[in-house]
Every structure is written in structure tokens, then in C-alpha cells.
C-alpha positions in Angstrom: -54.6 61.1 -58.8 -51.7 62.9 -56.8 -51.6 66.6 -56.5 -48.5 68.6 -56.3 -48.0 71.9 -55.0 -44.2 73.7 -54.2 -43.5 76.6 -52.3 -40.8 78.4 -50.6 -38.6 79.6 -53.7 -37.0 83.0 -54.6 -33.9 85.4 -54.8 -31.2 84.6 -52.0 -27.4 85.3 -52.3 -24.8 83.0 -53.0 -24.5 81.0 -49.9 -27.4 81.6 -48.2 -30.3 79.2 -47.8 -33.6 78.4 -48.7 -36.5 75.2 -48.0 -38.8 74.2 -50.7 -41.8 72.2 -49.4 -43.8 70.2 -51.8 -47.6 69.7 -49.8 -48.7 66.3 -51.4 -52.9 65.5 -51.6 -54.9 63.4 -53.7 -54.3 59.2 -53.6 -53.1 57.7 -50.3 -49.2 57.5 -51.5 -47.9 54.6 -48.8 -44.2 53.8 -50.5 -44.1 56.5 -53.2 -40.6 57.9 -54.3 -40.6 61.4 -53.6 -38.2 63.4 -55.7 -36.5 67.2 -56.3 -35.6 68.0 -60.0 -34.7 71.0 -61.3 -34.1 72.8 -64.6 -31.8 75.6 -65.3 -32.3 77.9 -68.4 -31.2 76.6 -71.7 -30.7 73.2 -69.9 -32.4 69.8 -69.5 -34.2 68.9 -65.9 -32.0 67.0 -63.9 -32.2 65.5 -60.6 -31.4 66.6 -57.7 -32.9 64.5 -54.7 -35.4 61.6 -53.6 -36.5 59.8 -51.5 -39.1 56.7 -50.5 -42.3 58.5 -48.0 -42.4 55.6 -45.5 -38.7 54.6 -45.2 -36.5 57.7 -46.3 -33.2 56.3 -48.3 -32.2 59.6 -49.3 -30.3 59.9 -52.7 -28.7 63.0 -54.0 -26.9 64.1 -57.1 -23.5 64.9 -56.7 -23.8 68.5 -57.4 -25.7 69.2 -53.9 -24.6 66.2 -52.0 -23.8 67.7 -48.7 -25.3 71.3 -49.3 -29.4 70.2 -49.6 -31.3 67.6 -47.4 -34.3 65.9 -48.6 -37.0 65.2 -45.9 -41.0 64.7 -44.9 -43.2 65.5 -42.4 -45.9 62.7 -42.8 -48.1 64.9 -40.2 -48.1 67.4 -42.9 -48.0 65.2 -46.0 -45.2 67.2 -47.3 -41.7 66.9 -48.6 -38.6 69.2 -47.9 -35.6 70.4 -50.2 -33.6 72.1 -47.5 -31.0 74.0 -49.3 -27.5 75.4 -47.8 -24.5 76.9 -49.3 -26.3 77.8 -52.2 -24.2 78.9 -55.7 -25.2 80.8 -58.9 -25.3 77.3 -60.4 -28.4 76.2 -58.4 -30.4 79.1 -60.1 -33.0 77.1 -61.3 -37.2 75.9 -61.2 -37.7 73.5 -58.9 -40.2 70.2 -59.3 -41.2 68.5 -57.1 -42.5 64.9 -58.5 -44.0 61.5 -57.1 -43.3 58.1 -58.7 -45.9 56.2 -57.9 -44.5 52.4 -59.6 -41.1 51.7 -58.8 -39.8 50.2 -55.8 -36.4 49.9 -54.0 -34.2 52.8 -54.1 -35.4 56.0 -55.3 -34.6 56.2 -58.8 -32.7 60.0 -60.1 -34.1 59.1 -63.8 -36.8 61.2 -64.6 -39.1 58.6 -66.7 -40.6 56.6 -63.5 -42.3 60.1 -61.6 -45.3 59.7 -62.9 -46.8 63.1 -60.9 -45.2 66.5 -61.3 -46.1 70.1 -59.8 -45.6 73.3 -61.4 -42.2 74.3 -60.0 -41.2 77.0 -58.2 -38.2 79.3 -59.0 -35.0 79.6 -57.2 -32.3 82.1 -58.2 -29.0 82.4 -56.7 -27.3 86.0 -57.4 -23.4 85.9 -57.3 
């Protein structure tokens, strides 16, 4: 079992800044693919960011390439969403999920992340 917990969401202007942290326990996770979804309201969850815990290889959707920053701090056992430049449109709750399977480059489809926390909410007033 992996456990998932995020933190570090809430109310910021339009282009300010936030950090999520997702604090990752449970089963020794070597080369997991660590990922950031989100899901607005009335929308599907979509992807936003992974990447693999030993290597990095950092992918991004194109709607925050170059405004958020995936990272980890293996000292910590915990993954970053570093988020800049933030818009109305990022208004969303966060997830932070593990896949736990897959190799290679971290995949943005949703079906692979076999471990999911809770989310945490961001909104983004205008």
C-alpha cells in the first residue's frame, strides 16, 4: 500500500503563487511515476504534471508548461507542484497520485496511477 497526503492549497490572486506537497508513506516506491492532476468544477480530471522518483523526467501539460515545476525531496519522501503565474483557469482540487506499474516516461493518462490522495483545493480569484 502507498499512502497519499497533499497540502499547501488555498485562495491566491491571479498571478501569484502557491506549492502543493504530496508526503508519500507506505511501500518503498524505488521508480514510481509521481503525478499532479487536477479537476475543475463541472469538468473531467486532467493532468497536469509527473514525474519518475529516482530519475526525474518531468512532463507537463501544455496548459502550465512553464508556470508550475514538478519536484521531490527524497529526504522528505515528498513531491512538489510549485505553481507560478497562476490564472482563474487553474482554480481547481489537486491530486496527487503514484503509478506504481509503468515504466519509461511518466505517462499524463490517468488509468496507470494506481494510488490517489484526497486532493486539496486551489482557487485562483480574477
Amino acid at each position: 500500500q502507498v499512502q497519499l497526503e497533499e497540502s499547501g492549497g488555498g485562495l491566491v490572486q491571479a498571478g501569484g503563487s502557491l506549492r502543493l506537497s504530496c508526503e508519500v508513506s507506505g511501500r518503498t516506491f524505488r521508480n514510481y511515476a509521481m503525478g499532479w492532476f487536477r479537476q475543475a468544477p463541472g469538468k473531467e480530471r486532467e493532468f497536469a504534471a509527473a514525474m519518475r522518483w529516482s530519475y526525474g523526467n518531468p512532463v507537463y501539460a501544455d496548459s502550465v508548461k512553464g508556470r508550475f515545476s514538478i519536484s521531490r525531496d527524497k529526504a522528505r519522501n515528498t513531491v512538489y507542484l510549485q505553481m507560478n503565474s497562476l490564472k482563474p483557469d487553474d482554480t481547481a482540487v489537486y491530486y496527487c497520485a503514484a503509478d506504481t506499474k509503468t515504466v519509461g516516461i511518466p505517462t499524463m493518462h490517468q488509468d496507470p496511477y494506481d494510488y490517489w490522495g484526497q486532493g486539496t483545493q486551489v482557487t485562483v480569484s480574477s
